[in-house]
C-alpha positions in Angstrom: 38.7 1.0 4.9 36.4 0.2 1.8 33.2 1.2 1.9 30.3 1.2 -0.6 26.4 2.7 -1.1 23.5 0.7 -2.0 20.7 1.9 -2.4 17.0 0.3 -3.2 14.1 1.9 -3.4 11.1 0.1 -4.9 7.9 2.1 -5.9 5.2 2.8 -4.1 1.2 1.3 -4.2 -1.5 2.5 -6.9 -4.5 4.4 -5.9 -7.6 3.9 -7.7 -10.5 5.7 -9.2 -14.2 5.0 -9.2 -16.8 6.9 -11.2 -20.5 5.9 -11.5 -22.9 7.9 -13.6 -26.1 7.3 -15.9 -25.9 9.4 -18.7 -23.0 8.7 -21.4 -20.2 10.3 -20.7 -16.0 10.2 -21.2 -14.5 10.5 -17.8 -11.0 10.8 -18.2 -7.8 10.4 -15.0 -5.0 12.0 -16.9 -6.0 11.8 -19.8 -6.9 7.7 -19.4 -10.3 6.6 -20.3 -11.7 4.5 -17.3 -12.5 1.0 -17.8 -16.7 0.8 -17.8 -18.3 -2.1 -16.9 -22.2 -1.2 -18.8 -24.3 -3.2 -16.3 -23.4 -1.0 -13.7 -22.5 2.3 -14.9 -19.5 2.6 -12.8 -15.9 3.4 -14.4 -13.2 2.4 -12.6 -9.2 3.4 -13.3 -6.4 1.1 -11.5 -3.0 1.6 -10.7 -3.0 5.8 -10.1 0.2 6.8 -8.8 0.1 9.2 -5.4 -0.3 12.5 -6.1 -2.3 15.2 -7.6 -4.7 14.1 -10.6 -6.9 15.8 -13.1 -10.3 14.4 -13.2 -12.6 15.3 -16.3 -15.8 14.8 -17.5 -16.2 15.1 -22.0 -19.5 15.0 -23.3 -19.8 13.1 -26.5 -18.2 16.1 -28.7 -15.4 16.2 -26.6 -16.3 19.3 -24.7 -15.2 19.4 -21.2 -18.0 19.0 -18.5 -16.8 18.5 -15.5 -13.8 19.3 -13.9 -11.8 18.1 -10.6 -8.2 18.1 -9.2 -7.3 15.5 -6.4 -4.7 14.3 -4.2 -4.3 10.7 -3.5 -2.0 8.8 -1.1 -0.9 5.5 -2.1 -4.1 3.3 -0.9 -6.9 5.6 -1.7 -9.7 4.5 -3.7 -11.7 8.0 -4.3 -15.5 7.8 -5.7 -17.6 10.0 -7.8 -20.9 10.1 -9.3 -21.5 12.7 -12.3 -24.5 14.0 -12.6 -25.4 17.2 -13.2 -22.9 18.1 -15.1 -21.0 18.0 -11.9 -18.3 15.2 -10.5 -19.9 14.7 -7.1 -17.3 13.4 -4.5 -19.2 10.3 -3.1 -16.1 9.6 -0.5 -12.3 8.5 -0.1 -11.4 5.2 1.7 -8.7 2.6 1.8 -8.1 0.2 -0.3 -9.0 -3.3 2.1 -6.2 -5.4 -0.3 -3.9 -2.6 -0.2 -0.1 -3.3 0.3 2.2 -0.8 1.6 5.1 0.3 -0.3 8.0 -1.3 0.4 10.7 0.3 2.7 13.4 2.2 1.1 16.3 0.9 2.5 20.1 1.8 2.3 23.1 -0.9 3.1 26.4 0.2 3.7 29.4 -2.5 3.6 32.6 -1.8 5.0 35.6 -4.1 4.9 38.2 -3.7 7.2 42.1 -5.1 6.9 44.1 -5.4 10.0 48.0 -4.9 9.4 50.5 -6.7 11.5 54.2 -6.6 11.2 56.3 -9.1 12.8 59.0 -7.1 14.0 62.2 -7.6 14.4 64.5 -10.4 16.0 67.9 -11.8 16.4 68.9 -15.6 15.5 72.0 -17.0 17.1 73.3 -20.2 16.4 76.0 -22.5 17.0 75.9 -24.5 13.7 73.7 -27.2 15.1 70.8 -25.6 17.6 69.4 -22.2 16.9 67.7 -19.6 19.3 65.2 -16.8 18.2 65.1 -13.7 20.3 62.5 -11.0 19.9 60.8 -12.4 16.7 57.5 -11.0 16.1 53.8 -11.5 17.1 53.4 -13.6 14.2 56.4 -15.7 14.3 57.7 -14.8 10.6 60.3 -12.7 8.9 63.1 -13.1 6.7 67.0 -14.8 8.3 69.5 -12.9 6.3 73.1 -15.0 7.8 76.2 -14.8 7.2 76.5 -18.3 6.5 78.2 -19.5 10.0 75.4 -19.4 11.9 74.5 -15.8 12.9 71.6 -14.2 11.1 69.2 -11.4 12.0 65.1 -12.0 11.5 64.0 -9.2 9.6 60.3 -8.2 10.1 57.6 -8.9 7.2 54.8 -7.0 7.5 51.5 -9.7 7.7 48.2 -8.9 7.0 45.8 -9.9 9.7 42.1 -11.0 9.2 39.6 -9.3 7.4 36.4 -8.0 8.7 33.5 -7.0 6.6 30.9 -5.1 8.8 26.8 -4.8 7.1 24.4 -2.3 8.2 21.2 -1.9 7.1 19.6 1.6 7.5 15.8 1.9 7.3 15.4 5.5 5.2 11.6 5.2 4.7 9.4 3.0 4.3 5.2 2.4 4.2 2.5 1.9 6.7 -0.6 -0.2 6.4 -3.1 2.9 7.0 -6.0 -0.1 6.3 -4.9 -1.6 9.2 -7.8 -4.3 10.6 -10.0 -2.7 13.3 -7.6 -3.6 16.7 -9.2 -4.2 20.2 -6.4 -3.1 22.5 -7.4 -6.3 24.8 -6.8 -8.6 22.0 -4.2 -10.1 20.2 -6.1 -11.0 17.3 -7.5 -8.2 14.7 -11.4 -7.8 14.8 -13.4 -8.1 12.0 -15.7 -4.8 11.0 -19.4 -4.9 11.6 -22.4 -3.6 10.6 -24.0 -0.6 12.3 -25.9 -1.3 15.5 -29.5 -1.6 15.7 -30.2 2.1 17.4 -28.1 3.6 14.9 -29.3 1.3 11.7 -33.1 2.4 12.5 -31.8 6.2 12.9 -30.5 6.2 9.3 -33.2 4.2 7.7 -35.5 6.9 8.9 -33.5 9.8 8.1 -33.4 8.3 4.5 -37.2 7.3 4.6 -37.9 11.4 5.6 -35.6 12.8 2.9 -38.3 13.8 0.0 -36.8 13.3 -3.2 -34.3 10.1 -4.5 -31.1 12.9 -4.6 -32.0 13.5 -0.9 -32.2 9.9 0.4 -29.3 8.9 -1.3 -27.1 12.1 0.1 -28.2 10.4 3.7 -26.8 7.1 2.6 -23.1 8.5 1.0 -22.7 10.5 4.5 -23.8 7.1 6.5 -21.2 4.7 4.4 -18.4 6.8 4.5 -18.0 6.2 8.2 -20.1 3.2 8.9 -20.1 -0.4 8.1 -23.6 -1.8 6.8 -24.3 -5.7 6.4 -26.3 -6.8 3.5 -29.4 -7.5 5.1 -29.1 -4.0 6.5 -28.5 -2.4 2.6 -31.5 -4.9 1.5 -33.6 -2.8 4.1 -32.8 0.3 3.1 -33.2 -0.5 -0.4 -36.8 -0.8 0.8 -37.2 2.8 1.0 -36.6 3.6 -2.7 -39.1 3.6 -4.9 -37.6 3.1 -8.6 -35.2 0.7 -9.6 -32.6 3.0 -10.8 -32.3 4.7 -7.6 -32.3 0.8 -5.3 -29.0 0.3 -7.6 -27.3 3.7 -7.2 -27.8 2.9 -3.2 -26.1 -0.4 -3.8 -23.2 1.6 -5.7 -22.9 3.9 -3.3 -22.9 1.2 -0.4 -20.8 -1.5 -2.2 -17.5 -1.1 -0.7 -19.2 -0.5 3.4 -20.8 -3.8 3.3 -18.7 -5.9 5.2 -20.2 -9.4 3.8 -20.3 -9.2 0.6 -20.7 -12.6 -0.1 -24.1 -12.2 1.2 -25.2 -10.6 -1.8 -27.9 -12.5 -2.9 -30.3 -11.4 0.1 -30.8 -8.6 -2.5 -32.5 -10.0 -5.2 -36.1 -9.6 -3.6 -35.8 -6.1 -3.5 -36.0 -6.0 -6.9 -39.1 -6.8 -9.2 -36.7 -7.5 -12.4 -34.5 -10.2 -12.0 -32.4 -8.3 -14.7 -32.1 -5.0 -12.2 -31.3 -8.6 -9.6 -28.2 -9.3 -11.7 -26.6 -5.3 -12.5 -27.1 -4.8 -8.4 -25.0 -8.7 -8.3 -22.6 -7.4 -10.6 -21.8 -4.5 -8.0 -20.0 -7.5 -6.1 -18.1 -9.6 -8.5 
């Protein structure tokens, strides 16, 4: 039997990570600048391995700021904001165009060869016809006479077919953990939606009772990070923020809840700038 190990193992998915602040500052992922998009403020690192990752925060000197250690499976996107002189965690969510890692798999091939002998038989003959008694399975072997007639068949060993067996063994493999939302009476994935009107008008008065911009915009990160919210719905709560700056930190914060993003323009009248219009647009290209 012959058998031989093959083994493939492909690597696994990047994680990402997002960082939004005001103020300049180098924010470093292991030691690799992120890419910063100035309209925005937000700093955004692709292609992060799972794992544990150091997180830092250099002032323009070089001095060390801020300071964070995370663990990221192979789909996270993890957000910060620093501000402070702190790396605040915004939230951790999956990656929506996330694909899993592929599965690990092993294949083993053996090949098989059947031996068959023919055995052993006796030829008599007269000179003219010939019988064959007790030949082999396969008919063949080897007439050793005497050269009158009489011989004896003497058995060759045959080899028989080949067979070549393939099994593939799963070892590990990856699973879509941003799996579409599933009702379990449909066979069709459902699409997310925003938040319900009674639960909507809940938050937008929680935020609208919070006293200062931190406080409202605390409300909102807790509300995103386990809701969906439609644009017209983040246009409304935009509404209860005062300054400009703060109306686009809300749409950073909210950016990757709103399920149609497309939709994006409904914000433009919240602002009175139409350049403040275009850095919350930019949140969406």
């Amino acid at each position: 039997m012959l058998s031989i190990l093959l083994a493939l193992t492909a690597p696994a998915s990047a994680a990402e990570v997002q960082v939004v602040t005001r103020v300049p500052i180098n924010i470093l992922v292991d030691g690799v600048p992120l890419v910063w998009d100035e309209n925005t403020g937000l700093g955004v690192v692709y292609d992060v391995p799972a794992g544990r990752h150091q997180i830092e925060a250099r002032n323009l000197m070089g001095k060390t700021a801020a300071y964070k250690e995370v663990d990221l499976a192979w789909d996270d996107q993890i957000r910060f904001e620093y501000r402070k002189k702190e790396l605040w965690h915004i939230g951790t969510y999956k990656l929506a165009a996330a694909v899993p890692p592929p599965v690990s798999t092993t294949t083993v091939v053996e090949t098989h060869e059947q031996v068959v002998s023919p055995g052993i038989g006796v030829v008599v003959s007269d000179g003219h016809d010939s019988v064959s008694v007790g030949a082999g399975v396969l008919g063949a072997g080897v007439v050793v006479t005497d050269g009158h007639g009489s011989g004896v068949v003497v058995g060759v060993p045959v080899v028989g077919a080949t067979t070549t067996t393939t099994t593939t063994v799963v070892t590990s493999g990856g699973e879509d953990h941003h799996a579409p939302v599933v009702d379990e009476h449909a066979s069709v994935p459902v699409a997310p939606v925003g938040m319900d009107a009674g639960a909507f008008n809940a938050l937008r008065s929680q935020i609208d009772k919070a006293p200062f911009s931190d406080d409202k915009l605390s409300v909102l990160r807790t509300a995103v990070a386990n809701n969906w919210i439609t644009c017209a719905q983040l246009g409304e709560l935009l509404e209860v923020f005062d300054f400009a700056s703060d109306k686009l930190e809300a749409v950073g914060v909210a950016r990757n809840s709103v399920v149609d993003p497309q939709n994006a323009f409904l914000l433009n009248d919240k602002f009175s700038f139409s350049s403040d219009a275009q850095k919350a647009q930019a949140y969406f290209r």
